[in-house]
N, C-alpha and C positions, 0 to 999 in steps of 0.2 A: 504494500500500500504506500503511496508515496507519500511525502509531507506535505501538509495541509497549513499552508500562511492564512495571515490578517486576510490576504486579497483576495483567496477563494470564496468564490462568491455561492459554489454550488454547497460545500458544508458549514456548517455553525465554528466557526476555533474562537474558546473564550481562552482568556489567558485569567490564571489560578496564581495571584502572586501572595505569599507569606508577610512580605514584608506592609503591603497595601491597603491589605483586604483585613479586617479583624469583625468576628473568627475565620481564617481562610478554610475554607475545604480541601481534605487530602484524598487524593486518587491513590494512595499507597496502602499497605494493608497495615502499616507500623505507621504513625506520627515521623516526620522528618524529625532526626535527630541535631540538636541545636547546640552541642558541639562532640571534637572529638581531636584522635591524637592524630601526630605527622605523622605517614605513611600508611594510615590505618585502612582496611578494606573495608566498605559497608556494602551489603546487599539490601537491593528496593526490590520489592513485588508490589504489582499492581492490583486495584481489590477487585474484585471479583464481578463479571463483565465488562472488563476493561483491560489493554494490552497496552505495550509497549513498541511505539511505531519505529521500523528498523531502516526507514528511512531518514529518519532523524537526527539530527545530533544530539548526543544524548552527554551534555555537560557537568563535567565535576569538577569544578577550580577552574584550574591553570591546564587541566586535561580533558578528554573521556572516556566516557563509562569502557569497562570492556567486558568480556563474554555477557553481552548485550543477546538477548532472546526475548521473545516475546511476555515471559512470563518472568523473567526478573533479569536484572543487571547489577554489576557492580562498579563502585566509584572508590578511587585511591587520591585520598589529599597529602601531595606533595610538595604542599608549601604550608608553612603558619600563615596563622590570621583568617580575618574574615574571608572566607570562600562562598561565590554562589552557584549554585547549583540550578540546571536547568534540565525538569526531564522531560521528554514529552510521550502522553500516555491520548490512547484513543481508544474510544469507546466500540466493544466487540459489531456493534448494527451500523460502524460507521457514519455515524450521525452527527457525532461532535469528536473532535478533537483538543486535547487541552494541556496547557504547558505547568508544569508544578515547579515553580519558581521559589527557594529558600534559599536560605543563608548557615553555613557553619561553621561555627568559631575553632577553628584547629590550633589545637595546644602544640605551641614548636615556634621554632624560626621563621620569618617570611624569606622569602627568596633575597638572596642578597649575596653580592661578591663577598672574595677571600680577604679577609684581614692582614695586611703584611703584616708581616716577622711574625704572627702570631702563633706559627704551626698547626694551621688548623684550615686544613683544603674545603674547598667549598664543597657541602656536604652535594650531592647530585638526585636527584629524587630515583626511589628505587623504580625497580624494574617495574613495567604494568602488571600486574596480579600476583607484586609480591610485597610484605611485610620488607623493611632492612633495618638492620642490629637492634629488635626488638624483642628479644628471643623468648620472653616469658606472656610477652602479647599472641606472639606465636601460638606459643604450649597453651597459652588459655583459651583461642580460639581453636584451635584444636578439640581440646576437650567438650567445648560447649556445642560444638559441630561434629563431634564425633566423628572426626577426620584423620588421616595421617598425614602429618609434617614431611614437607621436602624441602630439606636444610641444602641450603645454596652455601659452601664454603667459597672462600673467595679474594683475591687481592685486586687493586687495582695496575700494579705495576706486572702482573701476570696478564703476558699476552693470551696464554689459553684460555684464561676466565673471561678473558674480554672476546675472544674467538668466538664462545658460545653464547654470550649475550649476545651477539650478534646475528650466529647463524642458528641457533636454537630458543633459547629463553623470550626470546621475545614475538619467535613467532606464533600466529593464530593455531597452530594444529601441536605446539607444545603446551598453548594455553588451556586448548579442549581435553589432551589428552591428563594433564593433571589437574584440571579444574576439579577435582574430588581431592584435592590436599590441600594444605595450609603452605605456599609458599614463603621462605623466607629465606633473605640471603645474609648472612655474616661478614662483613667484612674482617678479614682475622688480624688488622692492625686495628683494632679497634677492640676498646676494653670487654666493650659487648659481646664479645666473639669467646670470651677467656674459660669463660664455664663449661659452656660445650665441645670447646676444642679440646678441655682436659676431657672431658669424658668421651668424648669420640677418636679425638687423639686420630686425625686425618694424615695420612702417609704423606700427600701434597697437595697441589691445586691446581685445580680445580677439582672437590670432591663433595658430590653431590650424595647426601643419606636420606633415605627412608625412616622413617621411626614413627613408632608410633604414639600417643597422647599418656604415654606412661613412660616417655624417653628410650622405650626401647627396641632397638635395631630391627629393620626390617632385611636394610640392603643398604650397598654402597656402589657409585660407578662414578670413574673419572671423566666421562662425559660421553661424548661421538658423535655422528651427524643426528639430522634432527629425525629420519624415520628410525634406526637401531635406539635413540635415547628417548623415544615416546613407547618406543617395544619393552624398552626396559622399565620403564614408567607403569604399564597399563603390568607387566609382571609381578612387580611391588606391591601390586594390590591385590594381587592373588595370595601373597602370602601375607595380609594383613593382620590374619590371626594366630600366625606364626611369628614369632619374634626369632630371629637368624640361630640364638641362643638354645633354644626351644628346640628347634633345629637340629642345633649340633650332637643336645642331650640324646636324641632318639633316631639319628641319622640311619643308624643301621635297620631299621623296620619303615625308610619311608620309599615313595614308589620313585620312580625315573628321577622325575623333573624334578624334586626333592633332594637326592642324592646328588644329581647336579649342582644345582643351588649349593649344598653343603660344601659339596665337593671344591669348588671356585672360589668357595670364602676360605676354606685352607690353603687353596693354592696363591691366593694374594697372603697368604701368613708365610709364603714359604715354606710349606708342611706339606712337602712332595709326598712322604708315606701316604697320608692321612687322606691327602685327597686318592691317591692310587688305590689305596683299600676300598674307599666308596667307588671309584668306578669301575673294578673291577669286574669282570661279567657284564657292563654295558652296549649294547653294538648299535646304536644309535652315531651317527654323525660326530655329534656333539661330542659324545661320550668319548667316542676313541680318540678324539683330537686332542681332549682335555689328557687323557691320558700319557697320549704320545709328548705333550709339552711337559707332565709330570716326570716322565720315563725320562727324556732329555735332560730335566733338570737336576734330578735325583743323579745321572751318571755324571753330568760335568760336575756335579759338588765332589762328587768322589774320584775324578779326572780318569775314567775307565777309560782303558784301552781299547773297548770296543765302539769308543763316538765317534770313531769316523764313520763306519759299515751302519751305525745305528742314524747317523742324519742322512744319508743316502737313502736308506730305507724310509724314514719318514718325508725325506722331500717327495721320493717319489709315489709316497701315499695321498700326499696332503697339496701339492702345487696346481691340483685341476688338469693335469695334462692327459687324465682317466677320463673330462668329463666330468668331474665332480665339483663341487667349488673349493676355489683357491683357501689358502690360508694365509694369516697373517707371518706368523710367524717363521712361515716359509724364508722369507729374506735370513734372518736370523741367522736360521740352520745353515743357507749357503754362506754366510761370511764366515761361520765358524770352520766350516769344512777346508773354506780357503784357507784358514790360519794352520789346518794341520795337516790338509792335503792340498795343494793347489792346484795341482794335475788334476783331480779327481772334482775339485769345484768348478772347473773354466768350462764343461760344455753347460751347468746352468747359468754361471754370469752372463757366456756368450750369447744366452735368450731369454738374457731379463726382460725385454721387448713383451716378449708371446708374456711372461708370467705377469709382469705390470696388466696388458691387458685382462687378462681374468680376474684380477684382481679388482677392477677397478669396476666388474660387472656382478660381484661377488657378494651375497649379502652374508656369509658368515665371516666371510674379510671386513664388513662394516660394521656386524655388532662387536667384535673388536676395536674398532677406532679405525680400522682403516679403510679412509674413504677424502675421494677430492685430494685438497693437498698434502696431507695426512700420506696417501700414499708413497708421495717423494720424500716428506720426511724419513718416514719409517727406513726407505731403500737407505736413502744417505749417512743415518746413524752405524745401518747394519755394514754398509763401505766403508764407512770410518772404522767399523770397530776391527774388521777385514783388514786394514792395512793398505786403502785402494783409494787414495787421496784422490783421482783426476775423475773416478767414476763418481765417488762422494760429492766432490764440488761443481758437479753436473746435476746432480739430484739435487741437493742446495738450490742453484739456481734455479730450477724448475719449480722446484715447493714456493719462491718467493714469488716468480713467475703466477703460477697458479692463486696466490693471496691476490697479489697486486689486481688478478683480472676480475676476482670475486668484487672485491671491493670498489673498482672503476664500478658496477654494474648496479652496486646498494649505495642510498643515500649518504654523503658525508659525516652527517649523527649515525649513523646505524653500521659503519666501516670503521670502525677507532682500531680492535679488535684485527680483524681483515688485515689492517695496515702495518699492524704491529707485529702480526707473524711476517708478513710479507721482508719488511727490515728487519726481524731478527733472522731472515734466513739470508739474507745479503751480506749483516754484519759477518755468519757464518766461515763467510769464504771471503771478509777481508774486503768486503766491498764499501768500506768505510764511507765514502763520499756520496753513495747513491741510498745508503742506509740512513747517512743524517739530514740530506735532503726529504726522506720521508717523514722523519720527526722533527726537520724543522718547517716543514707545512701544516704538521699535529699541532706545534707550539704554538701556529700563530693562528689555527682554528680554536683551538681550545687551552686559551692563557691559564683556565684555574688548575689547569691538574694535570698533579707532582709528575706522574708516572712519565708523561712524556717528555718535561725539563731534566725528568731524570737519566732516560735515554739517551734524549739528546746530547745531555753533560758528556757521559760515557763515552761517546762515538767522536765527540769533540775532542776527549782527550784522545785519542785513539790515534787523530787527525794531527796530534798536538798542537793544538790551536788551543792554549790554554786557560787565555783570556776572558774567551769564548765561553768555555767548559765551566768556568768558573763563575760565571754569570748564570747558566744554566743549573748547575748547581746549587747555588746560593738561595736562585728561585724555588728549586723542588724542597729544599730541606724547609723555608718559612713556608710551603703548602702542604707539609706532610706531618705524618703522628704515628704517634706508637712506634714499635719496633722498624718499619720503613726508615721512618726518619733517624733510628740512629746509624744505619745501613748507608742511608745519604749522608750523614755527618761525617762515615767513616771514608766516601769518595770524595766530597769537599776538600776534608784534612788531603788526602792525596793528591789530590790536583795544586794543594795551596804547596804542596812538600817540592810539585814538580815545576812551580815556580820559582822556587828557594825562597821559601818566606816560612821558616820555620815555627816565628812568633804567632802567625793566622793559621797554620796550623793545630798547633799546640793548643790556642784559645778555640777553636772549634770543637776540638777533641774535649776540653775541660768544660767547654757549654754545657755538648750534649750527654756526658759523662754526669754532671753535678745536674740534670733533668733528669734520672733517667727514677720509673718508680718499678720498679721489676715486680710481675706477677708472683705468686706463690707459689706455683707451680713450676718449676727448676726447666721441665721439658720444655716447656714454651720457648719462640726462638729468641725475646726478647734477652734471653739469659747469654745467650750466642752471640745477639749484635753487639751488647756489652764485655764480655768479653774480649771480642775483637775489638771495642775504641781502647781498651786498658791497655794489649798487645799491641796495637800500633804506637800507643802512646809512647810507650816506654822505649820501640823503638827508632821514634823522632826526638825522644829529647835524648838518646847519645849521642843523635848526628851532629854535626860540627856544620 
């Protein structure tokens, strides 16, 4: 049905404003709520013979509504202060049309640039349909919704995390697919982040959990394209009533798909046996693949003499050249074989061509991660690790290759991400000059944040354009917090050392050292960036 103006002349449209009218009338089935927090989700339903027009714009603040249906919507205020709200609801017979006009007072900050030197980057409004470093707002909405949590672990200076807000988190069919959870994302320099990271205690980042409204474990995935990370999504909720835990207790009495499950949460623990005992007896796909990477790992830990004849055997099980789908890990197994046979690896290097190709048509290569550029990383790591510098720094440039074009093709707000792997595959191989040209078009689209002055710094000194570096620098560390920012204080100090100004060093290092408020919890990395200013310290003031 389309939208219905002032000027249509064939239907009635009364406009319903809060602010105007007293008592105004609600088309909602709940009273308009008259205030609320920053970033906070509210769901509207419309009361009953009446809908929600989807040709409309359907306003919340400064944004709108989204997973917008006829039968309800939801709105995220992303800025403090007064916000008005515009929704427009129509009547099931068509007859009238009418706008619910209110106002709510959102507890927070209004929109407003970055305070210099204050170390405190301009906060960014979260993601559409997610909560950010609220985490007990989370859990209560949660519970009161009887939903499972999906905790967004996350940094800004990680080009992965930004990779997937990009090409995942934000779009329409990862919205739909997790719209049955409470999203929420952590930024993990951020003090918000400190409780949960001790109790989930994430390997790195980007790492996205399941859990359920009692904090516990459903599942974990470091991300992937946006069909394999909605597959893994709509899985999570099959095992809702399972907590991973629960799981492990009774592993040996559960059917397939269970023991899989089981199985893949030991083999990210590095518990080769453990997962090999549950899959034992498996002849599914899945099954044997998980195996065969168990079997692999289990003999390089013990450096058997039989991993050459044994990657042979599994490439040639696992690379599709049966007809079957490719694997990831396939690359892997050929660089290792090169490290201890080379003869015996060169007729598959010599057709990494054919195997790239199955791969890249491959869906159990994609619920792995590999998928798009993703692919040329993966080769390039496994060539690195081969010993095969010119084949590596050809896959390098292709994976930046591959970002760059993604990102020519999505909006400039919606490529931060894109851009950021794209240069960090260029810095890779030494491309210093074409690497800070991409961050310094980041810096001067988007002056609040750290992550890209801090890039930049980096690649400047790289360039030794010190000057430069140093100004970039100085920028990211007054936009940055928590543990980042002593990470930046500790390249600042370096850049100021490779100046010879040992005194702007030193008082950098004494700054962020006499700031610093360290968590309780010892694992956290905050404990590491300190550290490391104490050890650099000590080794600038012997220098002369």
């Amino acid at each position: 049905m389309k939208f219905i103006t002032f000027l249509t002349a064939v239907l009635l449209s009364v406009r319903v404003s809060a602010a105007e009218q007293a008592p105004a009338p609600s088309y909602l089935t709940e009273p308009p709520p008259k205030t609320a927090k920053l970033n906070e989700v509210i769901k509207f339903k419309p009361k009953e013979g009446y809908h929600f027009n989807l040709e409309a714009p359907q306003e919340c603040g400064a944004g709108e509504a989204f997973e917008v249906s006829t039968s309800s919507l939801k709105c995220q205020f992303t800025a403090g202060g007064e916000q008005s709200v515009s929704l427009k609801i129509c009547g099931d017979k068509e007859t009238v049309c009418l706008f619910e006009d209110f106002k709510v007072l959102v507890e927070g900050p209004a929109a407003a640039g970055p305070a210099a030197g204050t170390g405190l980057s301009e906060e960014e409004p979260a993601l559409p349909g997610f909560l950010l470093n609220v985490p007990e707002a989370a859990l209560g909405q949660a519970k009161r919704e009887h939903k499972l949590l999906l905790i967004d672990f996350f940094g800004k200076w990680c080009p992965f995390c930004r990779i997937m807000e990009d090409t995942v988190l934000t779009q329409p069919a990862f919205l739909e697919a997790s719209r049955n959870m409470v999203r929420v994302s952590l930024d993990v320099d951020k003090p918000a982040a400190r409780e949960w990271l001790t109790r989930f205690r994430p390997a790195g980042y980007p790492t996205y959990l399941v859990a359920d409204a009692e904090l516990r474990e459903i599942g974990r995935s470091f991300g992937g394209g946006l069909e394999s990370f909605n597959a893994w999504l709509k899985e999570q909720e099959t095992w809702k009533a399972q907590p991973i835990a629960d799981a492990r207790a009774k592993a040996a009495s559960l059917d397939e798909a269970g023991k899989l499950r089981v199985a893949q949460a030991y083999m990210d623990e590095k518990s080769w046996d453990k997962a090999r005992e549950l899959l034992a007896g498996l002849k599914t796909r899945t099954g044997l693949y998980l195996d065969a990477v168990a079997r692999i790992k289990e003999a390089e830990d013990k450096k058997d003499a039989g991993l050459p004849a044994l990657y042979r055997e599994m490439i040639g099980r696992f690379d599709g050249s049966d007809g079957t789908e490719a694997e990831g890990s396939v690359m892997d197994w050929i660089a290792a074989l090169h490290k201890l046979e080379p003869a015996a690896a060169k007729p598959y290097l010599d057709d990494l061509g054919t195997y790239i190709g199955r791969l890249k048509t491959s869906k159990e290569a994609a619920r792995e991660g590999y998928a798009g550029p993703d692919i040329y990383v993966g080769l390039a790591e496994a060539m690195d690790e081969a010993g095969l510098p010119e084949k590596a720094r050809a896959f390098y440039i292709r994976a930046a290759g591959a970002y760059a074009e993604l990102a020519e093709k999505a909006d400039p707000g919606s490529a931060k991400g894109l851009r950021m792997g794209q240069a960090r595959y260029l810095s890779r191989v030494k491309l210093y000059d074409e690497a800070a040209a991409v961050y310094g078009d980041l810096v001067e689209k988007f002056p609040g944040e750290y992550a890209f002055h801090r890039s930049y710094a980096g690649l400047l000194s790289e360039l030794k354009k010190y000057p430069e570096a140093l100004r970039e620098a100085s920028l990211a560390y007054d936009l940055s917090y928590g543990n980042i920012h002593l990470d930046i204080a500790l390249m600042k100090a370096r850049i100021e050392m490779k100046q010879k100004n040992k005194a702007a060093s030193l008082k950098t290092l004494d700054d962020a050292i006499a700031s610093v408020e360290l968590p309780a919890d010892s694992k956290l990395g905050a404990h590491g960036s300190y550290r490391r200013l104490k050890e650099y310290r000590k080794e600038v003031e012997v220098l002369k």
